[in-house]
C-alpha positions in Angstrom: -28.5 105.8 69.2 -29.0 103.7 65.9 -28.0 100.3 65.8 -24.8 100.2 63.7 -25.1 96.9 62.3 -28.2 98.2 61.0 -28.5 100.0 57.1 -29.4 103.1 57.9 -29.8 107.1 56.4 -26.5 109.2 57.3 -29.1 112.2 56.7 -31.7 111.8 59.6 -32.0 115.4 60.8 -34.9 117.3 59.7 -33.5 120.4 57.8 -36.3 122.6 57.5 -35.5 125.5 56.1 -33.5 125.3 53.1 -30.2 127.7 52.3 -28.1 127.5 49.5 -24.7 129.2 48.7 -23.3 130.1 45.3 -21.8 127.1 44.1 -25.0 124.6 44.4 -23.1 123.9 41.7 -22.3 126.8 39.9 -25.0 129.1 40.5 -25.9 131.5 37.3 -23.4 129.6 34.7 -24.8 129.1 31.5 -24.9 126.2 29.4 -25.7 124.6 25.8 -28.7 122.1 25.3 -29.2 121.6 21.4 -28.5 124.4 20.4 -30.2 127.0 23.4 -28.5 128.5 25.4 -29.4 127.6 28.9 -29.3 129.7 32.5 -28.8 127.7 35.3 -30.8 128.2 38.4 -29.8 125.8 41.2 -29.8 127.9 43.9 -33.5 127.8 44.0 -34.4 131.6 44.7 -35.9 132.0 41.5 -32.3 134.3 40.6 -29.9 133.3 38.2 -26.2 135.5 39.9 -24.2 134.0 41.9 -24.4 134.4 45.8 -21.8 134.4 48.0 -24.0 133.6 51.0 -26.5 131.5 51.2 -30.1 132.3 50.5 -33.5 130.7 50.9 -34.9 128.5 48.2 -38.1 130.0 47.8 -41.3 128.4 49.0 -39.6 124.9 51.2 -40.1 125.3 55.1 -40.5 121.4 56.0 -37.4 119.8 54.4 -36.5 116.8 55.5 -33.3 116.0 53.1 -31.4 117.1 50.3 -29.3 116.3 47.5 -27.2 118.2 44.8 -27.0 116.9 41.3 -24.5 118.0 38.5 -26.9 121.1 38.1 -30.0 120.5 39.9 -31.1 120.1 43.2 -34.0 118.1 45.0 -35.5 117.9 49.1 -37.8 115.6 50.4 -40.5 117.2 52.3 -42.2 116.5 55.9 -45.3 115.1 54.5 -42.7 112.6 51.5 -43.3 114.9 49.1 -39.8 116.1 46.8 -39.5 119.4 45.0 -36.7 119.6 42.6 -35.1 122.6 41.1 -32.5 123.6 38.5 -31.3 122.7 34.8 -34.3 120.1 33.7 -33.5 119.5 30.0 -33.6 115.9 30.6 -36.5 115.9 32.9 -34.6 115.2 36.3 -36.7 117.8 37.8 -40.1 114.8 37.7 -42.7 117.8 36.8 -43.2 116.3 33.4 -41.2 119.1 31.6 -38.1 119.8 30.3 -37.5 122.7 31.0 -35.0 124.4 33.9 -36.7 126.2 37.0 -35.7 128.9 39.4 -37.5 127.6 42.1 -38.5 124.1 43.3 -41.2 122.5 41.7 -43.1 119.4 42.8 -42.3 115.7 41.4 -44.8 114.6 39.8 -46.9 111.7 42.1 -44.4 111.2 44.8 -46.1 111.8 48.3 -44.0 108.8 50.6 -40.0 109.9 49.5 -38.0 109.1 53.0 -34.9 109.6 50.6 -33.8 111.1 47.7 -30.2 111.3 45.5 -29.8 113.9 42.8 -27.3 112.2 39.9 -25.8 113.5 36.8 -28.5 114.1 35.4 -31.3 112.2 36.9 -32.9 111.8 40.3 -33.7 108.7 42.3 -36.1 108.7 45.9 -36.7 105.8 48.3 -40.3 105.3 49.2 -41.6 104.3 52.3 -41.7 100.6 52.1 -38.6 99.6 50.1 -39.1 100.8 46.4 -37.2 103.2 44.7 -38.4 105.8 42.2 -36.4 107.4 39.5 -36.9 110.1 36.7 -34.9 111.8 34.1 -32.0 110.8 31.6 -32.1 107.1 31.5 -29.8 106.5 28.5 -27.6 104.3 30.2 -30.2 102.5 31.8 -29.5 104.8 35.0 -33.7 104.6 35.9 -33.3 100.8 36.5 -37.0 100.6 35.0 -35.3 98.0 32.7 -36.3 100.4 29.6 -33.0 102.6 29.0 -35.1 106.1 28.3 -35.4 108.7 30.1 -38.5 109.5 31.8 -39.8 113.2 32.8 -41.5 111.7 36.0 -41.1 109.1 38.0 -40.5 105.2 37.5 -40.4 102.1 39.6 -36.7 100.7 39.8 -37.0 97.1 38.5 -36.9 94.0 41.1 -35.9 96.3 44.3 -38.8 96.1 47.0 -36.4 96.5 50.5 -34.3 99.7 49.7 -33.5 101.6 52.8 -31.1 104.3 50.9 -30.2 105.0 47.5 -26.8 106.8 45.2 -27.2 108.4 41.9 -24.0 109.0 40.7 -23.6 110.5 36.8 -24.5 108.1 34.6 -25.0 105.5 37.2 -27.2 104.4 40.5 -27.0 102.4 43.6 -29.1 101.1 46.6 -28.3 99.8 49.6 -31.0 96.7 50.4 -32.1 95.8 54.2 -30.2 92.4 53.5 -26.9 94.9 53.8 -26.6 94.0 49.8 -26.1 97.0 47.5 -27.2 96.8 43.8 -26.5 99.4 41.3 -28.0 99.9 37.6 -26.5 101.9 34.7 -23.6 102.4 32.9 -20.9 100.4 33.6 -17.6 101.7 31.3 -15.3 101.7 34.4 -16.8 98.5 36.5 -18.9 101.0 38.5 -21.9 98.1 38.7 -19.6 96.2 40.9 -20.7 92.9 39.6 -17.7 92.2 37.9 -18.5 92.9 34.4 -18.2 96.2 31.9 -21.8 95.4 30.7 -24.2 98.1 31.0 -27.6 97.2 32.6 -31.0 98.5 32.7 -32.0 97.1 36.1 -30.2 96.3 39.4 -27.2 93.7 39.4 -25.8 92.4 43.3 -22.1 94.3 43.8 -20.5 91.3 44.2 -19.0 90.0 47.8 -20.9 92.8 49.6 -23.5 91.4 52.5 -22.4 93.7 55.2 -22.7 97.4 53.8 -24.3 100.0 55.8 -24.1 103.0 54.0 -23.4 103.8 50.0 -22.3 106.5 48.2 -21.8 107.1 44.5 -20.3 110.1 42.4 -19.7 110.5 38.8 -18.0 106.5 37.7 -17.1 104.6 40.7 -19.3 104.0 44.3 -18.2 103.3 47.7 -19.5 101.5 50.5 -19.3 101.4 54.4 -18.9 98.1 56.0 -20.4 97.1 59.8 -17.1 96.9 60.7 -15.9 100.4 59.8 -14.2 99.7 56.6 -15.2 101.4 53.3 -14.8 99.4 49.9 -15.3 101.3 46.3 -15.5 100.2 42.9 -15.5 102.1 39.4 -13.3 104.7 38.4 -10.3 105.3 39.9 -8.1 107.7 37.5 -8.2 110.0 39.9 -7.1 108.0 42.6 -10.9 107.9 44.0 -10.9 104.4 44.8 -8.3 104.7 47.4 -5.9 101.8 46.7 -4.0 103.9 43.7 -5.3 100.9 40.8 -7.3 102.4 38.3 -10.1 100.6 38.3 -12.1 97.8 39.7 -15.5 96.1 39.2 -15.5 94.6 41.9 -15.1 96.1 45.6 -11.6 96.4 47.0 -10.5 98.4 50.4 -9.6 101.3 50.6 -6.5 101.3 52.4 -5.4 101.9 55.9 -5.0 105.7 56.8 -1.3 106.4 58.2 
């Protein structure tokens, strides 16, 4: 049993063999990308219909994780290897293209992933040791490579050597630090950096007030975190009532609160 004052992965069990249903997002929807018309293949058969049952992604037999982006997909592999599949106009598949794939391909020099988190439109991977890798649409700074471009393979995240998991949200990124910090590093319209501010940045800010998180998640504008002691705090966006307080938004963390 893990220690739960400890950071840890909430994905530890090796997955193997890879299935995806129909809506890994949205299986054959098409899509405009300046101008071409685009066929989305996350599903990772190689087929662009939707399935109603799940079906193998073609050619992954030692998977180890795996993450769903807006319309792309990635798994680490047994040996820390990640093979990304999907829409890849912005490069978030780390082959050095930009174009989509049916099936997954392999990131481009990446062989020690323990973790990876498929974002908007951009992918991020812990590596064995603490650093964390990203690739893709880095507009808003979402690569934390402190150079606010994207990137069609891989680049080391600014200043963060002690990750143990990482959240790439839509525009947006987080990681939670052995010290039980959390940093994050992109676009920051609704507070979703957490440090207080509306500032955009390029490489990792400290959430602010946050020593005790265990676990992180991020989606779209706002982030959430697990405390040691079993509460959750978020941050960002919270139009839709996602931060789980009813405010609208906060940069900084605030409860979420008590179930009735």
């Amino acid at each position: 049993v893990a220690d739960a004052a400890q950071p840890q992965l909430l994905h530890q069990p090796v997955l193997q063999r890879l299935v995806c249903p129909f809506n890994a997002a949205l299986g054959g929807r098409r899509i405009r990308a300046d101008d071409v018309d685009v066929e989305l293949t996350q599903l990772g058969n190689g087929a662009t219909n939707n399935s109603s049952t799940p079906v193998d992604v073609s050619g992954v037999t030692d998977a180890a994780t795996i993450s769903m982006g807006y319309y792309h997909a990635c798994a680490t592999r047994g040996g820390g290897g990640v093979v990304c599949w999907g829409y890849g106009r912005y490069g978030q598949l780390g082959n050095g293209a930009t174009t989509s794939s049916g099936t997954p391909v392999t990131v481009t020099g990446l062989a020690d992933a323990t973790a990876v988190s498929s974002g908007g439109f951009h992918t991020c991977a812990v590596r064995n040791g603490g650093a964390v890798a990203c690739w893709g649409n880095g507009r808003f700074g979402q690569l934390g490579d402190g150079m606010g471009a994207n990137s069609l393979v891989p680049v080391t995240v600014a200043n963060l050597t002690d990750a143990v998991a990482v959240a790439a949200g839509y525009q947006n990124t987080c990681a939670l630090r052995a010290s039980h910090e959390v940093v994050c590093w992109g676009i920051n319209n609704f507070g979703q950096l957490g440090d207080g501010t509306n500032a955009d940045s390029t490489a990792p800010v400290t959430v602010t007030g946050l020593t005790d998180a265990i676990a992180i998640s991020s989606f779209y504008y706002h982030a959430c975190a697990l405390r040691s002691g079993g509460s959750v705090v978020c941050w960002g966006d919270g139009y839709n009532n996602q931060l789980g307080d009813g405010a609208a938004f906060w940069a900084t963390p605030q409860p979420v609160l008590a179930f009735p």
